[in-house]
PLY file of the C-alpha trace (Angstrom):
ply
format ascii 1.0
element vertex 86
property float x
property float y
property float z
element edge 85
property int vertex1
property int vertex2
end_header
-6.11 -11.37 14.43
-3.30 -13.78 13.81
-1.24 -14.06 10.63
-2.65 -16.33 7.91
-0.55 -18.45 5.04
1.83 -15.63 2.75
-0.38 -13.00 5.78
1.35 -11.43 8.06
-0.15 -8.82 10.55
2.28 -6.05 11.79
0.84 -3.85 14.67
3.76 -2.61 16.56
3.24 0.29 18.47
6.69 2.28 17.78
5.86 2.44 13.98
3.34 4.18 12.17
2.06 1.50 10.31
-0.34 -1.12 11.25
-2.09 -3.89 8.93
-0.98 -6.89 6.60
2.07 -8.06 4.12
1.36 -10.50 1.94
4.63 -12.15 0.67
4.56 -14.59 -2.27
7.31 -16.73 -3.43
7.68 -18.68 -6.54
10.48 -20.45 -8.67
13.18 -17.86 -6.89
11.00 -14.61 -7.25
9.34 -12.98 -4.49
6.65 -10.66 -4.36
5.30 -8.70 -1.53
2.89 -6.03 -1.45
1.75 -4.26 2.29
-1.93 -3.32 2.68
-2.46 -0.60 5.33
-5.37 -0.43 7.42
-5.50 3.25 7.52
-5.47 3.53 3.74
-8.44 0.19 3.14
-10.39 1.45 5.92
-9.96 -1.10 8.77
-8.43 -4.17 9.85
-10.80 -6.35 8.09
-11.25 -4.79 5.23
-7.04 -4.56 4.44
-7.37 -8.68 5.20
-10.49 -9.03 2.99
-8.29 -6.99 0.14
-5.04 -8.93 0.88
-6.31 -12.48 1.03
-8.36 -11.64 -2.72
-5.31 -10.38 -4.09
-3.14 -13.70 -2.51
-5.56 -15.79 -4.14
-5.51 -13.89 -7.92
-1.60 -13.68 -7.67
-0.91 -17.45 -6.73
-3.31 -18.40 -9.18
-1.45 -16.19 -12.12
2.03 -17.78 -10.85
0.99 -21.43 -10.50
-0.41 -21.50 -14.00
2.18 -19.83 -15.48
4.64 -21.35 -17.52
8.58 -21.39 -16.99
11.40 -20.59 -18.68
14.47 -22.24 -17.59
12.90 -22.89 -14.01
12.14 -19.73 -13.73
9.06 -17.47 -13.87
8.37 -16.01 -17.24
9.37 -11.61 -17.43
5.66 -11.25 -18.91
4.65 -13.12 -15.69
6.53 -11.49 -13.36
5.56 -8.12 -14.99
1.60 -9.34 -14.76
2.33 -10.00 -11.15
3.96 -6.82 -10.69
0.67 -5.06 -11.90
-1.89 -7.05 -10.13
-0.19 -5.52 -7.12
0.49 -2.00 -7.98
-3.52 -2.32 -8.90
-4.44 -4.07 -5.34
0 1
1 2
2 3
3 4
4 5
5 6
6 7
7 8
8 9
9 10
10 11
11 12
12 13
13 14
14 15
15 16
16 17
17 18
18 19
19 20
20 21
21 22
22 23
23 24
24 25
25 26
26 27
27 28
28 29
29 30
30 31
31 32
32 33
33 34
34 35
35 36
36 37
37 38
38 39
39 40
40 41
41 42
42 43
43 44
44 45
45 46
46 47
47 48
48 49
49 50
50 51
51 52
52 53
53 54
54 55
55 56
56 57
57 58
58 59
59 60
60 61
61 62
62 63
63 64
64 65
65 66
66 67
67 68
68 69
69 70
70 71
71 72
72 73
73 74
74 75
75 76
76 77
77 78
78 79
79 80
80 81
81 82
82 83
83 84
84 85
């Protein structure tokens, strides 16, 4: 599979992991979060997970508001958790 928007697919053979990094960035914050295909059962299943939890996250940071320029700490610490919980 190739690498979607924010999607990237890692399958090297000299490391031990293989699936997909999703890496967000917003107003100077960055958020990335790996989803493993050992641990979400497959390589479709780890892109089925990753591309939901792309879509919640850049919803929560586009309709957030801004403080300065910058992403709100309540924000970033919702963002935070939506990932810990993907």
């Amino acid at each position: 599979m190739k690498s979607k928007k924010n999607l990237t697919r890692f399958t090297y053979e000299t490391t031990a992991f293989q699936g997909w990094r999703l890496c967000l960035s917003r107003s100077g914050t960055t958020f990335t979060k790996y989803f493993s295909d050992k641990k979400y059962g497959g390589e479709r299943k780890a892109l089925k997970l990753a591309e939901t939890t792309r879509t919640e996250l850049a919803e929560l940071l586009d309709g957030s508001r801004k403080v300065n320029g910058k992403l709100s700490q309540t924000t970033i610490n919702k963002a935070k958790k939506l990932l810990k919980n993907a």
